[in-house]
C-alpha positions as CSV (number, residue, x, y, z in Angstrom):
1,X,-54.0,41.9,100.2
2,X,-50.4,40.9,100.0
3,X,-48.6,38.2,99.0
4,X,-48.0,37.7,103.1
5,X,-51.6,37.1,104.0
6,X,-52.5,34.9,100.6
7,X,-54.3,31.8,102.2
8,X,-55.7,28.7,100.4
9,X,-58.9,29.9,100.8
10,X,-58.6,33.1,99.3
11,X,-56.8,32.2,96.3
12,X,-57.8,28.8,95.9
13,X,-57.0,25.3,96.6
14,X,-56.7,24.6,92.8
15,X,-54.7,28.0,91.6
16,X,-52.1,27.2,94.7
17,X,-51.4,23.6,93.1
18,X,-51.4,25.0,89.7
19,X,-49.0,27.7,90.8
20,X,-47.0,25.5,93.2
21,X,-46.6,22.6,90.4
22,X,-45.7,25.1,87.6
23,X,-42.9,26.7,90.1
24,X,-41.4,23.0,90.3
25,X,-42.0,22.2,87.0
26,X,-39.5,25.5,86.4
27,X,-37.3,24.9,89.0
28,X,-36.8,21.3,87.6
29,X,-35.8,22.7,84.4
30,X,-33.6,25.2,85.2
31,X,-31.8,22.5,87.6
32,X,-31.9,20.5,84.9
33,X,-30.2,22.4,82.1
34,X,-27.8,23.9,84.6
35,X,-26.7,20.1,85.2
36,X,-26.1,19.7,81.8
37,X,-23.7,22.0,81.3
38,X,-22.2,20.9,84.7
39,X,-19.3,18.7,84.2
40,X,-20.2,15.1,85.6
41,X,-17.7,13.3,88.5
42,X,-15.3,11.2,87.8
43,X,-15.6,7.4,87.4
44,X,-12.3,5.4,87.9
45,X,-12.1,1.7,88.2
46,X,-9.2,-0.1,89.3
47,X,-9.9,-2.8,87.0
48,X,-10.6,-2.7,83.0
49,X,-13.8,-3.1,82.0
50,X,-14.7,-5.9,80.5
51,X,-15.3,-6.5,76.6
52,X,-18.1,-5.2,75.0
53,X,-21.0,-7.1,74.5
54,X,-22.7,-7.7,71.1
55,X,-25.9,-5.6,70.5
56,X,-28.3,-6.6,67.9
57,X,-29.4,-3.5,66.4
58,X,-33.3,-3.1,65.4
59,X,-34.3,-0.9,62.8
60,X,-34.2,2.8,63.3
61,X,-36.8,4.6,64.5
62,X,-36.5,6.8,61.3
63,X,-34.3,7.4,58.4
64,X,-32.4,10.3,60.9
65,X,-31.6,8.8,63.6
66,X,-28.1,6.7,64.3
67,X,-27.1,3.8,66.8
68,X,-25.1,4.4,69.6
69,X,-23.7,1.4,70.8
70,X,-23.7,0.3,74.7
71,X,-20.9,0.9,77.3
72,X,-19.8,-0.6,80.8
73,X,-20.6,1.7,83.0
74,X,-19.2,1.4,87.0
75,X,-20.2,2.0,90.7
76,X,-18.5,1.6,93.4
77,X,-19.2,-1.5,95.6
78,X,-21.1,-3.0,92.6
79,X,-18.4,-3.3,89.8
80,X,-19.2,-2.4,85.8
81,X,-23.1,-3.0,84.6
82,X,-24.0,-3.1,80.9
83,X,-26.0,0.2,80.0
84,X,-27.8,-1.0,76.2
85,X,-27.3,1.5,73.6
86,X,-29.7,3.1,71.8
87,X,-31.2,5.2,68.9
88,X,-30.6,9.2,69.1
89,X,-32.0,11.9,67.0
90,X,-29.5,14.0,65.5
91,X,-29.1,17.6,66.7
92,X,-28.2,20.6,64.4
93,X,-25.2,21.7,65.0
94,X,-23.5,19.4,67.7
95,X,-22.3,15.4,67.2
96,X,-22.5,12.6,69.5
97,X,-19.3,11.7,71.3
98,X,-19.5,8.4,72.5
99,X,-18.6,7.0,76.2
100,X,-15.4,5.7,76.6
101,X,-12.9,4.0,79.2
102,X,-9.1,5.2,79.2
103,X,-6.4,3.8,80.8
104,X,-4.1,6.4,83.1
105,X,-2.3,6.6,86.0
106,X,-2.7,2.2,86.8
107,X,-6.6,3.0,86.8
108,X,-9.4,3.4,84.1
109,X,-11.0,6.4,83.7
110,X,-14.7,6.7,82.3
111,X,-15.7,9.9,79.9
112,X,-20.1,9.5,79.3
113,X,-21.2,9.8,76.1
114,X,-22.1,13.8,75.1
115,X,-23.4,16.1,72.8
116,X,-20.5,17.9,71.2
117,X,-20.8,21.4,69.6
118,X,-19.1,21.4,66.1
């Protein structure tokens, strides 16, 4: 028999879902990590964003792990929205570069947050 003529009945309802769902699940992940590496598009806003807000920061999840404060972040047709910072987990050999709105050009341009390699 060749992969042509497999059938659910002769391999199996249950193995096809298995083997369908774990082709998606790797699929996803491949997506996934290629999309990190991908460079994100652009967010300009012809408007600065507003002032931070004020964050009451909890206590850490453990002794590792460090704040990273909240940012303004911006769609089209909707205008800037609060995003709530957070606690990360530190990762060997990279640093957290924190999201950030610059001004060029007469508009403001958005950079997200990103794991940097040292």
């Amino acid at each position: 028999m060749n992969a042509s003529t497999l059938t659910w009945t002769s391999i199996g309802r249950g193995r096809a879902i298995r083997t369908g769902f774990a082709a998606l699940v790797a699929g996803a992940l491949l997506l996934g990590s290629a999309g990190q590496a991908a460079a994100y598009p652009e967010v300009v806003a012809r408007t600065a964003p507003p002032a931070l807000r004020y964050e009451s920061v909890g206590v850490a999840p453990s002794p590792h792990h460090f704040w990273v404060g909240g940012y303004w972040g911006y769609r089209p047709h909707y205008g800037y929205a609060w995003n709530g910072g957070r606690w990360y987990a530190p990762r060997p050999g990279y640093r957290w570069e924190g999201a950030r709105w610059a001004p060029r050009g007469g508009a403001w341009h958005f950079a997200p947050g990103h794991w940097h390699h040292r």
